[in-house]
C-alpha positions as CSV (number, residue, x, y, z in Angstrom):
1,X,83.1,-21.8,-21.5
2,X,81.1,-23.0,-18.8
3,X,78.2,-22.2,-20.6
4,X,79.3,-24.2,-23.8
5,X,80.2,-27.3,-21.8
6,X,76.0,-27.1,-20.2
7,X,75.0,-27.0,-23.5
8,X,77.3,-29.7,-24.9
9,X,76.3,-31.7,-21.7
10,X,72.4,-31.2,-22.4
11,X,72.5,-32.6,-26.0
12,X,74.2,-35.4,-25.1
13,X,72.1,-36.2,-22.5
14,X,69.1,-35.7,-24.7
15,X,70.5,-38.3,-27.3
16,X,71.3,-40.9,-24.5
17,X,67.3,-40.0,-24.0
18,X,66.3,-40.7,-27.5
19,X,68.7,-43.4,-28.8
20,X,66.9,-45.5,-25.7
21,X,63.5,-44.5,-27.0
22,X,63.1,-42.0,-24.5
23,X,61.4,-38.5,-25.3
24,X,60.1,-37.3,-21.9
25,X,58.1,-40.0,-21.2
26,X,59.0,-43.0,-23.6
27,X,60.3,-46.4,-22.4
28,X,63.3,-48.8,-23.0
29,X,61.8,-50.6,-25.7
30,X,62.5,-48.9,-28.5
31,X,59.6,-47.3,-29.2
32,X,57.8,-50.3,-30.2
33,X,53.9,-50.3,-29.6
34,X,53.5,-46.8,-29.8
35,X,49.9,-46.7,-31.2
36,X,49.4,-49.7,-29.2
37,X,45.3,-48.9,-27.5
38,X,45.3,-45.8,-29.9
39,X,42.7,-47.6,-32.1
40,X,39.3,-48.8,-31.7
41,X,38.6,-52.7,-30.6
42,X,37.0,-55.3,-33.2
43,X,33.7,-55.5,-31.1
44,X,33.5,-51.0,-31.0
45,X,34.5,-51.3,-35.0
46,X,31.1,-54.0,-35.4
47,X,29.2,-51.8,-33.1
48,X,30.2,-48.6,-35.5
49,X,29.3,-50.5,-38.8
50,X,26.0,-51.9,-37.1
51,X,24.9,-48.3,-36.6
52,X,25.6,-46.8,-39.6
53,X,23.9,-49.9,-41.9
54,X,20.9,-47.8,-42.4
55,X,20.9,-44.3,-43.0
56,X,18.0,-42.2,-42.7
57,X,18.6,-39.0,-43.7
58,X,21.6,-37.0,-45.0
59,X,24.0,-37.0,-41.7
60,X,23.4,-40.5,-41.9
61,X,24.4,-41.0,-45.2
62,X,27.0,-39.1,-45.1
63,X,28.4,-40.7,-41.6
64,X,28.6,-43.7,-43.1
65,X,30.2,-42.5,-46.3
66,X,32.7,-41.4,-43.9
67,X,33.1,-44.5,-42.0
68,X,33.8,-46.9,-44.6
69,X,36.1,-44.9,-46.6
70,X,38.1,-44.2,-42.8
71,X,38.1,-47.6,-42.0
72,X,39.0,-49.1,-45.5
73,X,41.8,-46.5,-46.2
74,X,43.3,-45.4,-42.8
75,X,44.3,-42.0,-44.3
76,X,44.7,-38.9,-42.3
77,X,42.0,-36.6,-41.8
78,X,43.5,-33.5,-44.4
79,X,43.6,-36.7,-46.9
80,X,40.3,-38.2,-46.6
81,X,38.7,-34.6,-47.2
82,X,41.2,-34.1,-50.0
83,X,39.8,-37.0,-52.0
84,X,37.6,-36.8,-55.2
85,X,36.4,-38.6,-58.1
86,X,39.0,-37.1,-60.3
87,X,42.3,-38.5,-58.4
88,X,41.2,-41.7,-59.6
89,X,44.6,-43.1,-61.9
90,X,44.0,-46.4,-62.5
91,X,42.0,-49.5,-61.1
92,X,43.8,-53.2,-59.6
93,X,43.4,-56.2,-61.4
94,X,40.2,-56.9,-59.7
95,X,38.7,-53.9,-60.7
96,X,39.2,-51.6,-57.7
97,X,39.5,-48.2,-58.1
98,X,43.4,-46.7,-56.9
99,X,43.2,-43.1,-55.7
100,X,46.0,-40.3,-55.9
101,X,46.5,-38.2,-52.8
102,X,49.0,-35.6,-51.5
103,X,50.4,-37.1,-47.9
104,X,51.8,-35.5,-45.0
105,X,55.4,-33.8,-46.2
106,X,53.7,-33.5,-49.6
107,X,54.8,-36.6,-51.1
108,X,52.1,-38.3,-53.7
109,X,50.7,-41.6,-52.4
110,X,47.9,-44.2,-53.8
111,X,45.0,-45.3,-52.1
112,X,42.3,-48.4,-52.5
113,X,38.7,-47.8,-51.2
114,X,36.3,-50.4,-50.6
115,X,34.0,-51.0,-53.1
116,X,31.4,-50.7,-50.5
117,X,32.8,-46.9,-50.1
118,X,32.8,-45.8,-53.1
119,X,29.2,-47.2,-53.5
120,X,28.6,-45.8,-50.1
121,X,30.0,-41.8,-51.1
122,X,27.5,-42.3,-54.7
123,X,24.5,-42.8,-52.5
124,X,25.2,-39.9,-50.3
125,X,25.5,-37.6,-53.0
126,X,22.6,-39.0,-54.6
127,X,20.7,-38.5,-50.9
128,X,21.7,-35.0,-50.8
129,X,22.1,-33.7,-54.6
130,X,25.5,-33.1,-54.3
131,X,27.0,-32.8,-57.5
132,X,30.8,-32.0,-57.1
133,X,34.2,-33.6,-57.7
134,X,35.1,-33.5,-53.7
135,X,33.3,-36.3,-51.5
136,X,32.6,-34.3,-48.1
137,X,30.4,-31.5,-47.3
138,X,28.5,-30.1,-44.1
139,X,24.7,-29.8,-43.9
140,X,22.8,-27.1,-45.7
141,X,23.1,-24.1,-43.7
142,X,19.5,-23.3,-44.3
143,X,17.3,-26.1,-45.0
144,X,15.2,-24.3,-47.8
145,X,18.4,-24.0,-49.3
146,X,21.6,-26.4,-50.4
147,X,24.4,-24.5,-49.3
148,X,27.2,-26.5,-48.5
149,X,30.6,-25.9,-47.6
150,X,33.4,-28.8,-47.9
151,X,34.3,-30.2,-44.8
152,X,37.1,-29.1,-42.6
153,X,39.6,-31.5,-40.3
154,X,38.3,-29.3,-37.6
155,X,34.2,-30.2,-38.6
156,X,35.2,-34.2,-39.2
157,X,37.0,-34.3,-35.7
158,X,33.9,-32.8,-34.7
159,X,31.6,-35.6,-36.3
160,X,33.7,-38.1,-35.3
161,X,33.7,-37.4,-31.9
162,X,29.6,-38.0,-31.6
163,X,30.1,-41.4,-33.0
164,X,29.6,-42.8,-29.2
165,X,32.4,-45.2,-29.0
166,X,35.9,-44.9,-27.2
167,X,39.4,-46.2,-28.1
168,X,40.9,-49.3,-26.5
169,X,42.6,-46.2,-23.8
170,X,39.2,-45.3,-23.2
171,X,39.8,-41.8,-25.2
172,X,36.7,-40.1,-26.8
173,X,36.5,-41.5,-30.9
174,X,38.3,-39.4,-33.0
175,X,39.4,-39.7,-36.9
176,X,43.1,-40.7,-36.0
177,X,42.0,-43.4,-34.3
178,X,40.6,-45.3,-37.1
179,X,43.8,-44.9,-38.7
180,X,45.8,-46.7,-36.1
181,X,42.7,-49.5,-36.3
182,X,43.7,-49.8,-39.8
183,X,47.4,-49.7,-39.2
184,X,47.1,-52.5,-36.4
185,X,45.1,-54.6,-38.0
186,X,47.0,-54.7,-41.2
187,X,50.4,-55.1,-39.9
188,X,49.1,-57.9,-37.9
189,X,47.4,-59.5,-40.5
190,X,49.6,-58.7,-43.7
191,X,52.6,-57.6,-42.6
192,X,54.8,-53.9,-42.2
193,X,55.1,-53.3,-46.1
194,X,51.4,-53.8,-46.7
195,X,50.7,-51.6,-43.5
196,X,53.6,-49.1,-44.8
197,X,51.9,-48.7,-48.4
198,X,48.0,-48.1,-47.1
199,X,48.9,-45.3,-44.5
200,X,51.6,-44.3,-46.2
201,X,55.2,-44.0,-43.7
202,X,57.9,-43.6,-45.9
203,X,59.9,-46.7,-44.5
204,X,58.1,-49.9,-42.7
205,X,60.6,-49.3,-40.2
206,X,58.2,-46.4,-38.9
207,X,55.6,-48.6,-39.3
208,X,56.8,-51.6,-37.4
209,X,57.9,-49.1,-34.2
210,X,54.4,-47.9,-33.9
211,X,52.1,-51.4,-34.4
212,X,55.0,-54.0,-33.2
213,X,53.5,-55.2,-29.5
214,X,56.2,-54.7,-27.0
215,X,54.7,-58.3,-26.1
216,X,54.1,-62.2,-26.9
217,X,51.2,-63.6,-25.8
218,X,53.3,-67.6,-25.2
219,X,50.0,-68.8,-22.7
220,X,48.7,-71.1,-25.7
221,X,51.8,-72.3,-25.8
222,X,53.1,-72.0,-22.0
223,X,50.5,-74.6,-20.5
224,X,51.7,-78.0,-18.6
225,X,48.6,-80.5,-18.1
């Protein structure tokens, strides 16, 4: 019995934890701001598109490629490598192409890449002689020959993490974190649904708790000359 009423004890406690936004380490807010820092700043997202505006070879190409479709999608890693020419399903009314993809929890979503993306993708494939349905491969094993493999969450973390810029926590660039650049800038800009349909949460309540400042900035507003 005594057992039983440690147990009982321990799960309650643990509740009490989580329905205050705790979890070993969370705060009294809710939960609100999660990814808040998670991302990359405007002026590190400028400095990224700066350096990859003209490729020289086929990393280049291919890093760039990489970048826009990241930063104009804010899919997970495991989607972005999953993408190809043939999950195209429709196009908007201004002519954009709308992707199919399998998200986290296997659940079909839709996705809208730039225009520059797509065009970006064509010229790395044209650059390399890539002739394939998926979008990412590694360099040629051997350069007298054009073996390619496709790329693996493991080799884009990889590739990601030489791109020389940190987040706003100072943590080394890495692909989630253009995901919550995407996610922050959206919500902030458009809104939680449009934020909830491009990175694809099931509910913009999930959304809102992880991009929702656990602040207001009033000092525009808070001055008394």
């Amino acid at each position: 019995m005594k057992s039983t009423a440690k147990v009982i004890e321990l799960k309650t406690r643990r509740k009490a934890r989580l329905s205050s936004g705790g979890n070993g380490g969370g705060s009294k807010n809710g939960g609100a701001g999660l990814a808040m820092g998670k991302g990359f700043s405007r002026k590190a997202m400028k400095a990224l598109a700066e350096a990859f505006s003209s490729p020289s070879d086929e990393s280049g190409f291919r890093d760039r490629a990489l970048f826009l479709v990241m930063s104009s999608t804010g899919l997970r890693s495991s989607e972005i490598l999953s993408l190809t020419w043939s999950s195209k399903v429709s196009e908007t009314e201004t002519g954009k192409g709308v992707f199919k993809y399998i998200r986290k929890g296997g659940q079909i979503c839709f996705t809208i890449p730039s225009p520059d993306a797509l065009e970006a993708v064509r010229e790395y494939h044209d650059r390399a002689g890539i002739q394939s349905d998926h979008w990412f491969f590694s360099l040629p094993i051997n350069r007298n020959q054009g073996e390619r493999s496709r790329l693996t969450d493991r080799s884009l973390r990889r590739i990601v993490n030489g791109w020389g810029v940190t987040t706003e926590r100072g943590r080394k660039s890495h692909p989630h974190a253009l995901r919550h650049t995407v996610g922050q800038r959206i919500f902030e800009e458009k809104g939680s649904i449009a934020a909830q349909k491009i990175l694809g949460h099931t509910s913009p309540v999930t959304t809102a708790k992880y991009y929702t400042k656990p602040y207001f900035d009033g000092t525009d507003s808070l001055t008394w000359k």
